[in-house]
N, C-alpha and C positions, 0 to 999 in steps of 0.2 A: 541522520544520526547514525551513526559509524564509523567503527575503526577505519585511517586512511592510512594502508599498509605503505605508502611510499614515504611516511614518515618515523622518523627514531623512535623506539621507544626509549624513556628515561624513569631509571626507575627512582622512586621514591623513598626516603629515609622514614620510616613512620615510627613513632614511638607509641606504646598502648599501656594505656593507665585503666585499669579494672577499680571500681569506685565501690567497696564491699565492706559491712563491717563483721563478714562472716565467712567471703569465701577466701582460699588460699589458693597458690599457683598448682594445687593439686587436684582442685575441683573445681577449678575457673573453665567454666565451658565455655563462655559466652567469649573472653579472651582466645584460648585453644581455637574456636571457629574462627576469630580475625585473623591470627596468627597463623593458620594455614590457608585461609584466602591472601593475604598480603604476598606470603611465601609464590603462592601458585599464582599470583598475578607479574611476580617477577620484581618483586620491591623490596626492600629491605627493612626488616626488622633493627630501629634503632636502636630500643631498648621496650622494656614491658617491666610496669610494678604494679603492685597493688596496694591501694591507700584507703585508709579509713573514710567513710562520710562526715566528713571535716571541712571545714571551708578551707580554715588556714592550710591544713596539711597539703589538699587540692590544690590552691593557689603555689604554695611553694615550689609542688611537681609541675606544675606550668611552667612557672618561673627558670627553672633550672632547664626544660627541656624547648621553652624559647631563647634562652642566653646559649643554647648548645648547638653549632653548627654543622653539627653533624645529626640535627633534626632536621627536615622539612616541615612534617604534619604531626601532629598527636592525637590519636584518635582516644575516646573514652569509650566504657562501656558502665553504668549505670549510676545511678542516683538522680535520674531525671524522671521523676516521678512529681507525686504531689504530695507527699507524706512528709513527717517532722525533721526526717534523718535524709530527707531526697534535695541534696544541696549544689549539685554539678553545675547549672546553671548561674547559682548566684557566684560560684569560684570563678568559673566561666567569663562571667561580665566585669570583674574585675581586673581580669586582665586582657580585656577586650579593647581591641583599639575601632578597630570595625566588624560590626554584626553580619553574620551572612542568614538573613530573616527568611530566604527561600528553602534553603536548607532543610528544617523543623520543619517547612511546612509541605515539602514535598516528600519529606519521610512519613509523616504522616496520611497524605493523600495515599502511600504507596500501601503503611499500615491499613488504615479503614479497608482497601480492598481482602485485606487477608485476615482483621478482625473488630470490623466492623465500628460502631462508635468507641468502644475500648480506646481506641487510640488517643481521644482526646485527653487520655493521662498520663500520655507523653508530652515533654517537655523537650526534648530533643532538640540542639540547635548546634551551632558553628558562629564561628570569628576570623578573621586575623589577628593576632597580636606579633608583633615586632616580626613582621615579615614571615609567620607559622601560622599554617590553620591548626585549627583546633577543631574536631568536632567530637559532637555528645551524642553517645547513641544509651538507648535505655538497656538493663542490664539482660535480659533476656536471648538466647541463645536464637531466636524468632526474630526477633527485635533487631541483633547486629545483621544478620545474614539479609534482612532487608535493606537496612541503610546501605549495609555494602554493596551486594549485589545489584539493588536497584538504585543506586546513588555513585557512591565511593568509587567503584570497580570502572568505572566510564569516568567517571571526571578528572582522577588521579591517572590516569592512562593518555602519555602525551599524544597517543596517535587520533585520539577522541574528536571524531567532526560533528558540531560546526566548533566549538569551541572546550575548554576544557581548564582546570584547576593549576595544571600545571605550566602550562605555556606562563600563566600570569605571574608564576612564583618567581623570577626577573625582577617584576616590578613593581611587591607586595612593598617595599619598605621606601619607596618613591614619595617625594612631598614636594 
């Protein structure tokens, strides 16, 4: 598992959706930390908003930023929790064409080691829909810098051995 420098890097269009019904682009940390690892990983910033814990409001930002070809990925940052208002998941599965079920569950193997059973109230997960991943990270400024760094940051990186997120991005919309 490693980078193989005698391959291109390709950087990625990522779009970030902050899922808050309190924070704004002014105290959005948890965003701010994607936003400069995507930056310093050499990728592009698509777009970034922030949407209420809404399912419909959620799905619509899906919607528009899988219809948009100048997304690759869209990554989330909160409402993956298990509380009345923690809805990302169920927006998530609705525009879910295929679940990526490793995902969630290797963000959280990565969480427990840094906060123990806590983790299990993560909800955290990823898809493809119409040829875009999509993944849900919990809103927590802890929370993103793990999925990224021990997830995101390697798999979104074409030079990533043995394999990797983006080589497959070709042939996500294949049937």
């Amino acid at each position: 598992m490693s980078i193989d420098v005698n391959r291109v890097f390709l950087p990625v269009r990522i779009a970030l959706l902050t899922i808050s019904d309190t924070r704004t682009l002014h105290d959005d940390r948890s965003g701010d930390a994607l936003v400069e690892r995507i930056h310093d990983a050499g990728h592009e910033l698509a777009a970034r908003a922030i949407e209420r814990d809404d399912v419909q409001r959620i799905v619509e930002r899906f919607r528009e930023w899988i219809d948009d070809p100048n997304v690759d990925c869209v990554i989330t940052t909160g409402g993956t929790g298990v509380t009345g208002r923690d809805v990302t998941p169920e927006a998530l599965a609705i525009v879910a064409e295929k679940h990526i079920p490793g995902f969630g569950e290797l963000f959280r193997w990565i969480s427990f080691q840094k906060i123990g059973t806590s983790t299990i109230q993560s909800r955290a997960c990823a898809c493809v829909a119409k040829g875009t991943y999509i993944f849900a990270l919990p809103g927590s400024p802890g929370a993103v810098k793990d999925g990224w760094d021990g997830i995101l940051k390697s798999q979104l990186d074409s030079r990533f051995r043995p394999c990797n997120f983006v080589e497959l991005m070709p042939r996500l919309r294949e049937s």
